[in-house]
VOTI-994417 format. One record per residue (C-alpha): x, y, z. Coordinates in steps of 0.1 Angstrom, whole numbers, plus 5000, padded with zeros to 4 digits. Example, Ala and Ser with C-alpha at 12.3 -4.5 7.8 and 13.67 -1.06 7.14 Angstrom:
! VOTI-994417
512349555078513749895071
//
This chain:
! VOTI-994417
875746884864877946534872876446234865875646194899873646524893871446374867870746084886869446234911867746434885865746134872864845984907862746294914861546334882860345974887858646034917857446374906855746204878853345974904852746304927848746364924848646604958849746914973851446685003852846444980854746694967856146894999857346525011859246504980861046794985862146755020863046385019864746434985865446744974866246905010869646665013870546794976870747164993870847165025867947395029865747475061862047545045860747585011857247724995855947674962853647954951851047864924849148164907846048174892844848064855845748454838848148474860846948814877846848714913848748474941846248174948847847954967851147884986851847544996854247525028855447265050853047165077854146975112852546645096855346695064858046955078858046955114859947235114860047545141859147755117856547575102854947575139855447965138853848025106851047785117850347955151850948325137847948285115850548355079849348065059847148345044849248595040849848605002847248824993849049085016852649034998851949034961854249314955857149214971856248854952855449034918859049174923860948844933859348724902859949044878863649004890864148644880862548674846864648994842868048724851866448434836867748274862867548174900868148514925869448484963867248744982868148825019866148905047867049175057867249365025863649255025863049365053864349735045862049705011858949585024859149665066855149605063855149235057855149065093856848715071860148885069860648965106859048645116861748475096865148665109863848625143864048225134867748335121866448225083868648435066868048445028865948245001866648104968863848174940863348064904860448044878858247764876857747754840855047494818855747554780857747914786854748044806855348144845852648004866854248034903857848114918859947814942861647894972864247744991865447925026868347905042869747995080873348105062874648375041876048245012874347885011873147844977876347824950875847954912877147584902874047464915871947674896871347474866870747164888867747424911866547534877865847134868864347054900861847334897861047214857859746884876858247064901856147274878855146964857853946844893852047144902850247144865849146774876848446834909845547134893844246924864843646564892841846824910839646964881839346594870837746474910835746784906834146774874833446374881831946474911829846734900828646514868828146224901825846474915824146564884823446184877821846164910819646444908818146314877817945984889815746144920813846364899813146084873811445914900809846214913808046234882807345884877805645854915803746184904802346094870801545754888799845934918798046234895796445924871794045824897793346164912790246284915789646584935791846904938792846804974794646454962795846674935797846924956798246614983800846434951801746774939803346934970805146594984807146524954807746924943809346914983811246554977812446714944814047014961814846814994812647035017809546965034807247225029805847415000802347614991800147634956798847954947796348014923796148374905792948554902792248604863794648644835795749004838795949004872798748994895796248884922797648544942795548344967796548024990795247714980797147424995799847475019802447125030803847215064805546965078804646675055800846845070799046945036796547215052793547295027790347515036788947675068792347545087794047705057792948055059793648105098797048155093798548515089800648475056797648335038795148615048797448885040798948775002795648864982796449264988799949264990799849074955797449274939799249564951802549464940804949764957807749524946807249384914807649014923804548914918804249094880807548904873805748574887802448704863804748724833806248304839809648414858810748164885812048364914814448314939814248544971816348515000814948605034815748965032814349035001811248835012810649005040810249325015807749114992805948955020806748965058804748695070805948465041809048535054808648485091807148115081810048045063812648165086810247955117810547575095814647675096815347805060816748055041815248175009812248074989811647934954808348054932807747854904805147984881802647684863801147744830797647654807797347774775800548024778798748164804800048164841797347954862799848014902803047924913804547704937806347784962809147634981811447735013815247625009817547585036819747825020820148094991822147894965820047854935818847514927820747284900819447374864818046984863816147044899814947364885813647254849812446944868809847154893808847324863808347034843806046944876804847244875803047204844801946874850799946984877798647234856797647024832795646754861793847054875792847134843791746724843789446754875787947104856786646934830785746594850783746844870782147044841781346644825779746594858777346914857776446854821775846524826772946644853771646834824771346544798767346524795766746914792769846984765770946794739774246994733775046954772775046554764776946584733779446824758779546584783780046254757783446464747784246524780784246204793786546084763788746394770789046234805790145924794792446004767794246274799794545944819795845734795798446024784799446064820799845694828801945644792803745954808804545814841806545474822807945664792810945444778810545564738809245934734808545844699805945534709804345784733803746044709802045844683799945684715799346094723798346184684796345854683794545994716793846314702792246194667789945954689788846214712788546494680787446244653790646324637791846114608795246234612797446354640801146524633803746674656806146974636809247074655810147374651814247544655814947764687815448064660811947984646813447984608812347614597810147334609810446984603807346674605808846454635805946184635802746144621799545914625797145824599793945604604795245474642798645404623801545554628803245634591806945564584807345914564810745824551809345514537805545504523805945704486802645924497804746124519807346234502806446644504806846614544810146474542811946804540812747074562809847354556810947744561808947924585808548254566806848024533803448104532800747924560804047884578804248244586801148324593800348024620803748084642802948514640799348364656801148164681803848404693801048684691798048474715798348134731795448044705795147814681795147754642791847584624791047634591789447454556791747314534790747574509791847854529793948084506796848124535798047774528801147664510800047534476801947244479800747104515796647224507797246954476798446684497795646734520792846724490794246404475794146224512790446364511790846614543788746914542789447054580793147144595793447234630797247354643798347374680801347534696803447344716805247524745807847494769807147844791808048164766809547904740807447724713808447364703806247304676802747234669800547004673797946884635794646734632793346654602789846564590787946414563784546614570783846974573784847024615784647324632786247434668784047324701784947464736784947114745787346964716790247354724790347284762791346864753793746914725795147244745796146984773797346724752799546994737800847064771801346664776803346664742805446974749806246784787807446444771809846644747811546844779811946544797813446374765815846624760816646694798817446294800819446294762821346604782822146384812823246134791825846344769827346544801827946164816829746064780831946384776833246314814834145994806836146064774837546394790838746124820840045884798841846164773843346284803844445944816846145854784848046214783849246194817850945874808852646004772853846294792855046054822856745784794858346104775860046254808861445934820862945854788864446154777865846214814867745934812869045984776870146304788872146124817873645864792874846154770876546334791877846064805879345924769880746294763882546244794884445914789885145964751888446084755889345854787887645574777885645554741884445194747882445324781881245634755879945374733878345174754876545494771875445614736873645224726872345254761870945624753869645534718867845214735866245454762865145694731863245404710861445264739860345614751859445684714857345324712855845364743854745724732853345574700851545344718850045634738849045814707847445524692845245454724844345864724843045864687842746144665840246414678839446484636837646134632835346154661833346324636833446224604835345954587839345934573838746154541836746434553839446454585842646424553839946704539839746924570843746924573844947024540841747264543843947384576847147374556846047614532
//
């Protein structure tokens, strides 16, 4: 290549470096590139990621190449004919890497090879006559083939070779930033979307916890719960369904929201779906309702539902949508009904909208249970002059009623999980006459547990602080003994664990601490997020306690209120991490892009200065000189703009850990 060469050289590998879309790229090439060769048309073809198939081919379009043929290939229908060419491509591609270097191919021998591809003949009869192809090449790898076609025989001269092979270097550069813009406006969309989903769900909950505080019938209950369950999973419709004993797969219709319409009762059980899905649950032909039974949400589009459940079908195909959502709600590890929910089509919901309805799911579960027990208050309250125990029943009630409200209202403005815990253990040893309240987290592979808070005498104890609890700052194994035995209970029944101090089962160790804080009573209860246990929930007391129906059914819902505020911690600590990684992956990316761009300029034109000094040092060694200063000044500012790059992009070794341990981790590497 002259001089002239390379300067044309670095113009489009300037403007190649700024190139962000598919266009932007196809313009270059005609308005710069084309007047290098002369060429009619050209095609980049990109393939995929393991490089098995043809995914794209970007062509010239009227708006960049208002060519003839570009009209052709438009009206002909052709933009898509790539996957219908991928041998004759695979071989055009076989053959250069075979040269290592660019091929002319002809028409008509193409033709002659593959007569079945309708391109060929479309371009003789435009008198194209053959087409230059090369490699486009990132790091040695071929990720797509360039062409440039020609209406002559003989167009494209060897000497321009090098110079074609240059151009398509750029080009692939190009193409490689082209892809990773795109993945970039994708993945900052999707992780847009995702922060808008929780933001709508967040206040989903908020409005629900708000609204299910100051319930107080089953009707206002299903009223709150249907409304936001359907503004959740943008609908407007939805049912409740309870199920008919805990080994049953038995379903019945409680509340139905048609229409923003929630229909309950007499006006309920007119309607043909509702009458008919007590048998055809309890004779479950299909096994959807056993996997509902067992906890599975379930999505089934409209053909499958019209197998489970024709008239459930025909209402959701008459409100306009396409499949349906069941989300089973749960009590004591026991499925209580499901919701369900029409969606306006088949695409399963987000995993935040999903753990979100179940998360609601739960929480009705858990106010139903409320209005139970503010019912069963009521009736023993009746009974207070004739039974003693019915009064004591119905004192405990009432105090399980409040502490449920206060939980859910605590719930509904949760800023610090930790303060609402301790407010939730506090609650519990009120309502119990607990002096002490814990909550044990447990790993997902059930190995070792750890104390996360604890309350004492309506205080909440700093445990790595205050000397008397030293023994529950470590990390307890779950196969010690009392361990083992309490999480083979919980993973066996959704029961629960109460037992004297004295009980032989526990650790030595932990049935000392309790004797010298003067407790006698333990009571342990599992935590649960669907199949997977959290944790537990402790009581402790100072007086000989033994279990009530009364004191199960309370701390069993508090449980359920503790296990809730943990998923919606860690749902909200996973929103905030995928919104952190996609701004460092943006900003990593940003800071690459220019190091690369810097890099490519500079070296492009030390190359040009170069060759230019190699050149003139026989005719003129003065101009040779001054070329090489001028090629040694481009090299130190590309080199200090490129460090400046590199200091900006940091190390990826001391995001974790601090200079020696990444110095550790590299001659660790080098050995």
């Amino acid at each position: 290549m002259d001089v002239h060469e390379y300067q044309l050289l670095l113009d489009l590998s300037r403007a190649i470096t700024m190139v962000r879309d598919a266009d932007a790229l196809l313009r270059i090439m005609m308005e710069q590139v084309r007047p290098l060769f002369g060429f009619d048309d050209a095609g980049i073809l990109v393939l995929d990621a393991d490089g098995a198939h043809h995914r794209d081919l970007i062509v010239g379009h009227p708006s960049v190449m208002p060519t003839e043929a570009t009209r052709r290939v438009a009206a002909a229908g052709l933009g898509g004919w790539l996957p219908h060419h991928g041998s004759m491509i695979e071989a055009h591609m076989h053959a250069c890497h075979a040269a290592n270097a660019p091929l002319v191919f002809a028409f008509d021998e193409m033709l002659r090879e593959f007569p079945e591809y309708p391109f060929h003949a479309l371009m003789q009869d435009l008198g194209y006559k053959e087409v230059l192809a090369t490699l486009l090449r990132v790091r040695g790898d071929s990720i797509g083939i360039l062409y440039f076609i020609s209406s002559e025989h003989g167009h494209f001269r060897t000497q321009q070779f090098e110079l074609f092979e240059a151009i398509a270097d750029q080009i692939a550069i190009a193409v490689c930033n082209i892809e990773a813009n795109e993945e970039i406006t994708t993945l900052a969309e999707e992780r847009r979307l995702r922060a808008d989903i929780l933001a709508k769900v967040n206040d989903a909950l908020k409005h629900a916890a708000e609204d299910l505080a100051v319930a107080r019938t089953f009707e206002d209950i299903y009223g709150v719960f249907l409304r936001q369950a359907a503004a959740i999973s943008g609908t407007t419709g939805g049912a409740v369904l309870q199920r008919s004993g805990s080994s049953s797969t038995r379903f019945e219709f409680v509340a139905l929201l048609d229409q923003g319409d929630v229909i309950l009762g007499e006006r309920l059980h007119t309607l043909a779906m509702v009458a008919a899905i007590p048998e055809r649950s309890e004779h479950d032909t299909t096994g959807h309702f056993a996997r509902l039974a067992q906890g599975h949400t379930l999505l089934s589009p409209l053909d499958d539902l019209q197998r489970i459940l024709p008239e459930g079908a025909a209402w959701v195909r008459a409100t306009g949508n396409q499949a349906a959502l069941s989300v089973p709600f749960t009590l004591h590890g026991n499925v209580q009904g499901y919701l369900g929910l029409p969606l306006r089509d088949e695409r399963a919901q987000s995993s935040v909208v999903r753990e979100t309805l179940k998360a609601l799911a739960s929480q009705i579960a858990v106010a139903l249970e409320l209005v139970r027990l503010a019912d069963v208050a009521k009736r023993a309250a009746v009974a207070v002059e004739r039974q003693t125990a019915a009064q004591e029943r119905a004192a405990e009630l009432a105090t399980a009623n409040d502490a449920l409200r206060d939980s859910i209202e605590q719930l509904s403005g949760l800023g610090n999980v930790d303060a609402f815990l301790g407010a939730m253990l506090n609650a519990a040893c009120e309502a119990t006459g607990a002096e002490c309240g814990s909550i044990m987290l447990f790993d997902a592979a059930l190995t070792q547990a750890k104390l996360h808070i604890m309350v004492q005498d309506g205080h909440v104890s700093d445990i790595e602080r205050e000397p008397g609890l030293a023994l529950w700052r470590r990390t307890f194994a779950l196969n010690e003994p009392g361990w083992v035995d309490m999480v083979k209970l919980f993973l066996r029944t959704p029961g629960f664990w109460w037992t004297s101090v004295d009980d032989p089962a526990f650790a030595p160790d932990i049935a000392t601490w309790f004797r010298e804080w003067h407790y006698v009573s333990v009571a342990n209860f599992p935590l649960r997020r669907g199949n997977q246990l959290l944790g537990s929930l402790g009581l402790a007391f100072r007086t000989p306690q033994s279990p009530t129906g009364a004191r199960l059914e309370l701390i069993g819902v508090l449980a359920q209120q503790v296990a809730l505020a943990l998923e919606l911690t860690r749902l909200s600590d996973e929103a905030r991490r995928d919104a952190e990684q996609a701004a460092t992956l943006k900003e990593r990316t940003r800071i690459a892009r220019e190091m690369h761009d810097t890099l490519a300029q500079a070296f492009t034109g030390v190359i040009v200065q170069l060759e230019a000094a190699r050149r003139a040092v026989d005719d003129d060694p003065a101009a040779a000189g001054t070329h090489m200063l001028r090629a040694g000044a481009l090299a130190r500012d590309g080199l200090a703009e490129a460090r400046r790059a590199v200091q900006a992009l940091g190390p990826r070794a001391l995001e974790d850990g601090d200079l020696v341990a990444a110095l550790g981790h590299v001659v660790h590497q080098l050995q």
